[in-house]
C-alpha positions as CSV (number, residue, x, y, z in Angstrom):
1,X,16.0,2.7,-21.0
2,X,13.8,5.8,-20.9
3,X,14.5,9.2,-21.5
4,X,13.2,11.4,-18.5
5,X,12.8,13.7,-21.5
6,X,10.2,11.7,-23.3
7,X,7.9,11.0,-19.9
8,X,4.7,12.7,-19.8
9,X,3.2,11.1,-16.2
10,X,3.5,8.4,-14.1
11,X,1.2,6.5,-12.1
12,X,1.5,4.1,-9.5
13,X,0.6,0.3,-9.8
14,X,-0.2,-0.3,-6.9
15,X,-3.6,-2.0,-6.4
16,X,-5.7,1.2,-5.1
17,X,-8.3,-0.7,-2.6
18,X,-5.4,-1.6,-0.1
19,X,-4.1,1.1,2.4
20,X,-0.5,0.9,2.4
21,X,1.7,0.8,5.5
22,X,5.4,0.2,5.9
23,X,6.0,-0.5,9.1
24,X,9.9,0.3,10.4
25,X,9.4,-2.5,13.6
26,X,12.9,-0.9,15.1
27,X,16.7,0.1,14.3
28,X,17.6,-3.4,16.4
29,X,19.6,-5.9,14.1
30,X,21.6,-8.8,14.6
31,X,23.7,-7.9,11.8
32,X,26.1,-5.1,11.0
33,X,26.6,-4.5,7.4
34,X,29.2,-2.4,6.1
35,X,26.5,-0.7,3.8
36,X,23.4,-0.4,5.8
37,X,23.3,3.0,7.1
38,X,23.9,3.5,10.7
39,X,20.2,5.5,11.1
40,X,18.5,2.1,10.0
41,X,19.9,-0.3,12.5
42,X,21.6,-0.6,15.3
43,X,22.8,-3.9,18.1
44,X,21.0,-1.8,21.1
45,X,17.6,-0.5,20.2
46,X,14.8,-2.4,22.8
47,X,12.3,-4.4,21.2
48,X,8.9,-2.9,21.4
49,X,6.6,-5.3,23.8
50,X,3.7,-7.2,21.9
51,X,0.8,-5.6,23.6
52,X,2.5,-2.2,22.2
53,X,2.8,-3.8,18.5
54,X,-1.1,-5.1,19.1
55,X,-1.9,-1.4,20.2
56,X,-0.2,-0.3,16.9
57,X,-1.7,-2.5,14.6
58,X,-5.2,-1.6,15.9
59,X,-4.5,1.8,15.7
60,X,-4.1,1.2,11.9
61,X,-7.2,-0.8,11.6
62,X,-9.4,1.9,13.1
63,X,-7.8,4.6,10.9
64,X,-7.7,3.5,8.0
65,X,-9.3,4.9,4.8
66,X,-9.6,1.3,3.4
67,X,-11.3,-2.1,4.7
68,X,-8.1,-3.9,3.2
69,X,-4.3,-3.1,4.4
70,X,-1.1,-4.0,2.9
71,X,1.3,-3.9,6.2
72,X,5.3,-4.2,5.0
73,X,7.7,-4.4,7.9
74,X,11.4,-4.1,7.9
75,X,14.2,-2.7,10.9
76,X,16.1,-3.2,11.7
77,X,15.5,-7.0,11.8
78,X,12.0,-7.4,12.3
79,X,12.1,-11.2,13.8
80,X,15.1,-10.4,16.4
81,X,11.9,-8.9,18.4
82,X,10.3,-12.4,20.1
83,X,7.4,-11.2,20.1
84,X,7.6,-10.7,16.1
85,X,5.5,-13.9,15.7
86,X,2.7,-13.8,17.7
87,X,2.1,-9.9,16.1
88,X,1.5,-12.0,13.2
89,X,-0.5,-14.4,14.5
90,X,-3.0,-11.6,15.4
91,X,-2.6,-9.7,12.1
92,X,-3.7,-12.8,10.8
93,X,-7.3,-12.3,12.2
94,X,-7.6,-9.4,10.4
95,X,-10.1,-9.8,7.4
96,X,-8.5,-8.0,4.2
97,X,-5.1,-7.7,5.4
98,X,-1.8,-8.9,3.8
99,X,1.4,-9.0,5.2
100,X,4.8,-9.5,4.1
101,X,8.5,-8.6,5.5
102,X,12.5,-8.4,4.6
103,X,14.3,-10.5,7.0
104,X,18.2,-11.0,7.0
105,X,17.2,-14.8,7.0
106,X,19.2,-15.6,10.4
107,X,16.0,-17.2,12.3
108,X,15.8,-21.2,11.6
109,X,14.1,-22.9,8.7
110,X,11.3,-23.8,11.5
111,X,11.1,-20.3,11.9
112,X,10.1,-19.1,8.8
113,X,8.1,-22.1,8.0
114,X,5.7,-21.2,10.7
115,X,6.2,-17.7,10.1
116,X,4.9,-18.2,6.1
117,X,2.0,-19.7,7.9
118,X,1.3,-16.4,9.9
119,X,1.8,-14.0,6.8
120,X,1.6,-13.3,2.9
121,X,5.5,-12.8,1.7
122,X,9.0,-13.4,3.1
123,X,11.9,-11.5,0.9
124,X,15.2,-12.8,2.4
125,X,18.4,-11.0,2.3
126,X,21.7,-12.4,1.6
127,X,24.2,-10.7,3.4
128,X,27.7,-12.5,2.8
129,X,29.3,-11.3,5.5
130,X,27.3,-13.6,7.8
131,X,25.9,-16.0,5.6
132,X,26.8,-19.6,5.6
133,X,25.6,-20.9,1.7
134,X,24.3,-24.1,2.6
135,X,22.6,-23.4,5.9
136,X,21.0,-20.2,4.1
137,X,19.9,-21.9,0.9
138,X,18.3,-24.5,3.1
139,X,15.9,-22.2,4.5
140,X,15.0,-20.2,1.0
141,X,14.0,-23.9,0.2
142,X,12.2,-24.9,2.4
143,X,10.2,-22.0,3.3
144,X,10.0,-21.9,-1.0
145,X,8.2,-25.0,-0.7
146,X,5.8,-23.9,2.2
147,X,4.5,-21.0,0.7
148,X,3.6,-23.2,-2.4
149,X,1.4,-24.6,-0.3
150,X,-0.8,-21.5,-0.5
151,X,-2.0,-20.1,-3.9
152,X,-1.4,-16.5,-2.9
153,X,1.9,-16.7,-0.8
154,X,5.8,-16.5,-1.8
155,X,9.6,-15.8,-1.2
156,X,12.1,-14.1,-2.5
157,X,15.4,-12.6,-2.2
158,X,17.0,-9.5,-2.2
159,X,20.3,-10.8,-3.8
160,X,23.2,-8.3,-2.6
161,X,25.5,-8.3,-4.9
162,X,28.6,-7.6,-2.9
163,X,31.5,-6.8,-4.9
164,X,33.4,-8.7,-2.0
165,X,31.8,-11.8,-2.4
166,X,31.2,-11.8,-5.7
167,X,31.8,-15.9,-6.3
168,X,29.5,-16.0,-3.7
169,X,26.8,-14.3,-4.7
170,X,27.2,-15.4,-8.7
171,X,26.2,-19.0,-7.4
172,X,23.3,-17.6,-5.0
173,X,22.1,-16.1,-8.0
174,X,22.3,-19.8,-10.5
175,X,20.8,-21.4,-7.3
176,X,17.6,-19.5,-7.6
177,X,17.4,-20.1,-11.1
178,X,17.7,-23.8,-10.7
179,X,15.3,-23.4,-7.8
180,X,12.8,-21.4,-9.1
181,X,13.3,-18.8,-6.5
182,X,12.2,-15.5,-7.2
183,X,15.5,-13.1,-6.7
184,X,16.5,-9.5,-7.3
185,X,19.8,-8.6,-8.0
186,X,21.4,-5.4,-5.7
187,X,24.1,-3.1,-6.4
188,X,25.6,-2.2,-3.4
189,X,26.2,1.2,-3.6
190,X,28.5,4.2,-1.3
191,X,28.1,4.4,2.6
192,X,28.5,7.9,3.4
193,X,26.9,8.3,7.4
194,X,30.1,6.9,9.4
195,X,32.9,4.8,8.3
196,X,33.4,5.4,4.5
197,X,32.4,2.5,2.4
198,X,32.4,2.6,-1.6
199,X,32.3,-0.6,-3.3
200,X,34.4,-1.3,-6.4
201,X,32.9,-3.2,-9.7
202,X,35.0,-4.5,-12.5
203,X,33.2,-4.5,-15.9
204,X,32.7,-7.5,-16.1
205,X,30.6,-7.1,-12.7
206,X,28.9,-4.2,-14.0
207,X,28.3,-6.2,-17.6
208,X,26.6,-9.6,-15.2
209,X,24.1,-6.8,-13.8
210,X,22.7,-5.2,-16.5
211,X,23.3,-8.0,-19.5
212,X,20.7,-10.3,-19.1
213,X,22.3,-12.8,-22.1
214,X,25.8,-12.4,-20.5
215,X,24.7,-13.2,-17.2
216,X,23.0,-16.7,-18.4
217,X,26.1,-17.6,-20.4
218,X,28.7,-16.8,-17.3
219,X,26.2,-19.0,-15.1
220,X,26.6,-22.3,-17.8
221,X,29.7,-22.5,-16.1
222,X,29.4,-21.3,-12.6
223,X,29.6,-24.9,-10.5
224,X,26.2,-24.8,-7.8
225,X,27.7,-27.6,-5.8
């Protein structure tokens, strides 16, 4: 680890000829998450019509500083919105543009096959409240295997590592590894905005996080099947 201390600057890494734009597509979600903040999502918010999204997106293409844009969306639950797809369909005629998006992983493995199509990335969520292993891992595979189609395209997960479902999420993790799925661990941390919610760790829990060599030798015998 660095000492704050010891830093002299920072810079970003970003690649400076895109203009950058994340792109909140609405509070509506079909899921309700113990930890996600009630001012990020909601079950009520109305979707936003496509020829308003359309409007939006042009709006960015006529302002920006930059001939190529880097659009991120997230909610919400971006593809709850039906007309989530055909947005990308027409980002997708724009020269220079790439575009990628966190989902919660609940549309169908046709849907995100298509969808990977239409855009650059797809970084799932696991959220183990709602998520049913074999149907979910089904979908990170297949739409894995689409994007390797393409020599600029991929998915990944945003592995939450929900203290609650631990078991769970220790064999979502030695499924990407056998996979070849790119994943990134979580720590769930305190909900503080309505009901109270502060997740507990053990050490061990804490030790599988941040100890790369004791993670791989608890996942030798964590059983995938």
């Amino acid at each position: 680890m660095v000492d704050y201390k010891d830093i002299i600057a920072m810079e970003s890494t970003r690649d400076k000829d895109f203009f950058y734009v994340h792109w909140n597509i609405r509070k509506r979600c079909n899921y309700d998450c113990i930890y996600c903040p009630d001012k990020l999502h909601d079950l009520t918010s109305p979707h936003r019509a496509l020829d308003s999204l359309i409007t939006i997106a042009d709006k960015i293409e006529l302002n920006s500083p930059r001939e190529r844009v880097r659009i991120w969306f997230t909610g919400g639950e971006p593809t709850v919105n039906p007309a989530f797809m055909d947005l990308c369909k027409h980002l997708k005629t724009k020269n220079g543009w790439f575009v990628g998006l966190n989902t919660n992983g609940s549309r169908t493995a046709t849907y995100f096959k298509e969808l990977i199509n239409q855009i650059d990335i797809i970084q799932f969520s696991s959220h183990f409240e709602y998520l049913e292993f074999d149907e979910f891992t089904y979908k990170l595979v297949e739409t894995h295997k689409e994007a390797n189609k393409f020599p600029h395209k991929h998915v990944s997960l945003n592995l939450m590592m929900e203290p609650e479902f631990w078991d769970t999420a220790v064999k979502l993790v030695k499924f990407c590894e056998e996979h070849g799925i790119i994943y990134y661990m979580k720590r769930i941390r305190k909900k503080w905005d309505g009901e109270r919610y502060d997740p507990v760790y053990t050490e061990e829990q804490l030790r599988f996080l941040n100890d790369s060599t004791f993670r791989y030798a608890q996942l030798e015998n964590v059983d995938e099947a």
